[in-house]
N, C-alpha and C positions, 0 to 999 in steps of 0.2 A: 504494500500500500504506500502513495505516495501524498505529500501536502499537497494540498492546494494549491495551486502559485499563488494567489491572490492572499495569502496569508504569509504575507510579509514578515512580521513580528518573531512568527517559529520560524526558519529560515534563515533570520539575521542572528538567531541564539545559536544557531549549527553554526556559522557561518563563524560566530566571536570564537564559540566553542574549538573549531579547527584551526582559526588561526593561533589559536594557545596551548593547545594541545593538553597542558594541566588543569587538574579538576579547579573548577569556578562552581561559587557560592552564587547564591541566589541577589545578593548585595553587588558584587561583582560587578555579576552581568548584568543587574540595572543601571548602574553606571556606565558601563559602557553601550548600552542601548541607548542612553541619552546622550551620546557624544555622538551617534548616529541618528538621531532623532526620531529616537523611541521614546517616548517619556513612560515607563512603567513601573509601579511600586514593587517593593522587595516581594509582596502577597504575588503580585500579578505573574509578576518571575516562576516562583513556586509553581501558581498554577498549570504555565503553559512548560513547564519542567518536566511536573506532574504526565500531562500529554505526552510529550516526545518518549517519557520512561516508555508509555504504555504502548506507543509506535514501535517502539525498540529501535529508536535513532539516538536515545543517550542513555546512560545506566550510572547508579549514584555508587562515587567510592569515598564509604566511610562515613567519616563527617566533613569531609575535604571539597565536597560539591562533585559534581557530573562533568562526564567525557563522552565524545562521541563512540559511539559503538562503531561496526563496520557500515552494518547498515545506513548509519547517519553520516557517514563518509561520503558513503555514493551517493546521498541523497544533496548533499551541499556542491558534489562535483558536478550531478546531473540539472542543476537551477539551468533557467536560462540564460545564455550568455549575455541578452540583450539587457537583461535585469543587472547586471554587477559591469556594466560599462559605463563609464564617468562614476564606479563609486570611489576610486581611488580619489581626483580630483575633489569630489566635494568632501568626501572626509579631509582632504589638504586644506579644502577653503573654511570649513567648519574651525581647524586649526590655528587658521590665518584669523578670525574672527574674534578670538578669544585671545588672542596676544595683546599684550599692552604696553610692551617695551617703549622705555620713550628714550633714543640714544641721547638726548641731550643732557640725561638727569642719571643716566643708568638705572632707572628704574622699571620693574613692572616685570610680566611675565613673556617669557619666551616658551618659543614650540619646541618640543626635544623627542628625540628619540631614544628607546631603550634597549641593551643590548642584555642578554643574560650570556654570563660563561663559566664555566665548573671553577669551581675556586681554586682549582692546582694550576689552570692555568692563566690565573688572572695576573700577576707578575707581567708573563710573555704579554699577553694583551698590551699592558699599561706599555712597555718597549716600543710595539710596534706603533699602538697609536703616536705615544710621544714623536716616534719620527715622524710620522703621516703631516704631523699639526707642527714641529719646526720646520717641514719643506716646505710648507705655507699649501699644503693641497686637502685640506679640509675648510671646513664653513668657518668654521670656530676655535680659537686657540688651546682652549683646554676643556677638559669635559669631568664629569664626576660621578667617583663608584660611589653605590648605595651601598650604608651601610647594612639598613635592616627597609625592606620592601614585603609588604604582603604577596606582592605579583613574585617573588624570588622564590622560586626553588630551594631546598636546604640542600646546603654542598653547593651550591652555587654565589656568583656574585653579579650586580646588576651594575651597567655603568649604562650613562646620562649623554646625551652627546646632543647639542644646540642641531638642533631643525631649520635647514634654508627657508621653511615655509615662514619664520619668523621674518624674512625680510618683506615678505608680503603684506605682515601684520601692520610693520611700522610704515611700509609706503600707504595703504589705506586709508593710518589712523590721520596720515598728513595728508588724506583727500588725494593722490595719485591711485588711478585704476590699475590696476598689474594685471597681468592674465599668464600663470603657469604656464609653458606654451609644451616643452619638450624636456625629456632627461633624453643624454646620452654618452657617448664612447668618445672623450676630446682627447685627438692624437698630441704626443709629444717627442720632439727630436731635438739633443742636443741641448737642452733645456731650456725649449721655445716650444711655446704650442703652437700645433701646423693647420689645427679646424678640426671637425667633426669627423670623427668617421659610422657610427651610427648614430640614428637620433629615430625616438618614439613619443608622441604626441601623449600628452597624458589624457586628454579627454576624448579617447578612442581605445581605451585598455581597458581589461580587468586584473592588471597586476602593476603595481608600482614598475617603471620603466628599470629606475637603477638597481631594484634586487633582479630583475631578471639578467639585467645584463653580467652581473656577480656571480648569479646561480649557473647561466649558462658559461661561464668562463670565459667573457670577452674582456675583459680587466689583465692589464698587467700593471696594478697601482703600485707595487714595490718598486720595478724595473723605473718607474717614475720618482718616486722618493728616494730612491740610492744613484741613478744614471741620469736621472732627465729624460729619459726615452721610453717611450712606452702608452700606455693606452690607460687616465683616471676618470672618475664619472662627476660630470659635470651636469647642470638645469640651466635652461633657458627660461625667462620673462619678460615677456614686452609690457611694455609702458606708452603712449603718447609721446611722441617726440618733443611737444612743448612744456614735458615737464623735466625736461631735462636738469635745469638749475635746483630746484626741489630733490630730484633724483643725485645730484651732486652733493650738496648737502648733508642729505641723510648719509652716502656712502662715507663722508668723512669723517660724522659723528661715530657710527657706528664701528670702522677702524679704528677710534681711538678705544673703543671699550671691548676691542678684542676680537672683533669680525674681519675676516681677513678676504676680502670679494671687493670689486668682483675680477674676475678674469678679463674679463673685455665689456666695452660697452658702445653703442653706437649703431645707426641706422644700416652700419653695413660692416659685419661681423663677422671675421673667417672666410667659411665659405657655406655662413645661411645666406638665405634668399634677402636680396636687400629691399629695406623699404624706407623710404623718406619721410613717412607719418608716422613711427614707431621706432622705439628705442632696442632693443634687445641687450639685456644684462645678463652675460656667463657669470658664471658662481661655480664653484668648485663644492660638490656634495659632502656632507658633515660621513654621508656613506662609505664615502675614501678611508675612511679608519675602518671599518668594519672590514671593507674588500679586502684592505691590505690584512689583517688580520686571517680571513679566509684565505688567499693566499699561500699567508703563511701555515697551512693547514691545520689552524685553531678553529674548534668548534663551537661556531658565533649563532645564537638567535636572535635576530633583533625586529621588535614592534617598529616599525617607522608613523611616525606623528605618533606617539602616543599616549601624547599628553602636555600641558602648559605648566612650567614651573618658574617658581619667581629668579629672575636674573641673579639676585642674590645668593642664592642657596650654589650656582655654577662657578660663580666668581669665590663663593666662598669653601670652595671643593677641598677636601683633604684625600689623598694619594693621586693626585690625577698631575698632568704636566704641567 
């Protein structure tokens, strides 16, 4: 037996449920149903919990909350595709919305990502990233491991890493429209970037452009941080061309409190398509730590957007670079 489509709500708890793969409570998952814009109370959760047990698409372990079964596997793989295309994006802009950062004050919240990795080798980790973020090829200059995280795994450790999707926040909050446009594969030789060599529209996916390009091994982000040469994951945004002074501005603020973007900027960019009405700003992905890590054949999990933390708590990071 299969849902309904039209019963979006179970669907999007498969959906939370497999991108996490550990058991989730009922609290949880209401919170993360409202970051997707579900508003349901911890009862409502339970209830439609309740159902999926009795479908046999999740099954309760403990007192630790519910995991997808197999059957609730195929059933999150078999949605339709047309359904989960643009969800990547709007959970980005969802993100972008809730930022508050203001570079001029260093204050407010930024968008971050979260990495989980086994506590034996979170050491290696902290290595690699530290290089990634002195080659200057991540979003952000330092990032921060959790100490104690509900979302953490025991035996494990969680590190924090600043979200590009925060420079979206702070162009909006200054009245500049931004539009995510593209993640991709930005060639490097000699230690000069040469342009793009792949590039995926984000509002025509159903998967984050830069974990696929990671997952399928299009990255050589180390041979980039140690040679110069190589292939790191970079985001494109265009802007309005007349806001470019605004757009200058914020990049300067923002460099001083630690953002280190963009790679390029300007109507005619590499080798995208040029246009005279719009800006396009390269940024180099906060992701680049993670790839390089994978890479290094460390086994990385990481939520991307998943979640807004106050600026402070980054800047005020203890083991991180």
């Amino acid at each position: 037996m299969s849902l309904i489509p039209s019963e979006r709500k179970y669907l999007e708890i498969l959906r939370i449920l497999k991108e996490h793969r550990e058991p989730m409570g009922a609290k949880r998952l209401s919170e993360m149903m409202a970051e997707r814009g579900f508003v349901l109370t911890d009862r409502a959760v339970q209830y439609y919990l309740r159902y999926l047990d009795d479908m046999g698409f999740t099954e309760k372990v403990g007192n630790t909350g519910r995991v997808l079964t197999p059957l609730g596997l195929s059933e999150t793989e078999s949605a339709l595709v047309d359904d989960r295309i643009g969800f990547i994006i709007s959970r980005l802009e969802r993100l972008a919305f809730r930022t508050t950062f203001d570079p001029s004050t260093s204050t407010g919240d930024v968008a971050y990502n979260l990495s989980v990795v086994a506590e034996e080798d979170l050491e290696q980790v902290c290595q690699v990233f530290d290089r990634v973020t002195a080659a200057g090829c991540g979003f952000f200059s330092t990032y921060l491991v959790l100490d104690r995280d509900p979302r953490i795994p025991s035996g494990h450790a969680g590190i924090v890493t600043v979200c590009s999707i925060t420079m979206d926040g702070v162009l909006q909050r200054m009245g500049v429209p931004v539009r995510m446009a593209f993640g991709g594969t930005l060639s490097h030789a000699g230690g000069s970037v040469q342009g793009f060599s792949q590039l995926i529209g984000y509002r025509g996916t159903t998967i984050d452009p830069l974990q696929l390009f990671i997952s399928a091994g299009l990255t050589t982000i180390r041979s980039v941080v140690d040679g110069g040469t190589g292939m790191a994951l970079a985001n494109v945004r265009e802007v309005p061309a007349g806001a470019r002074p605004r757009v200058e501005s914020m990049v300067s603020q923002m460099r001083e409190c630690g953002f280190v973007f963009p790679v390029a900027m300007g109507s005619r960019v590499f080798n995208l398509a040029p246009n005279p009405y719009r800006l396009s700003l390269v940024s180099y992905s906060g992701l680049n730590l993670v790839g390089c890590g994978i890479e290094e054949g460390i086994g990385i999990r990481t939520e991307i957007g998943a979640g807004n933390i106050p600026f402070s708590k980054v800047m005020d990071a203890t083991g991180s670079s």
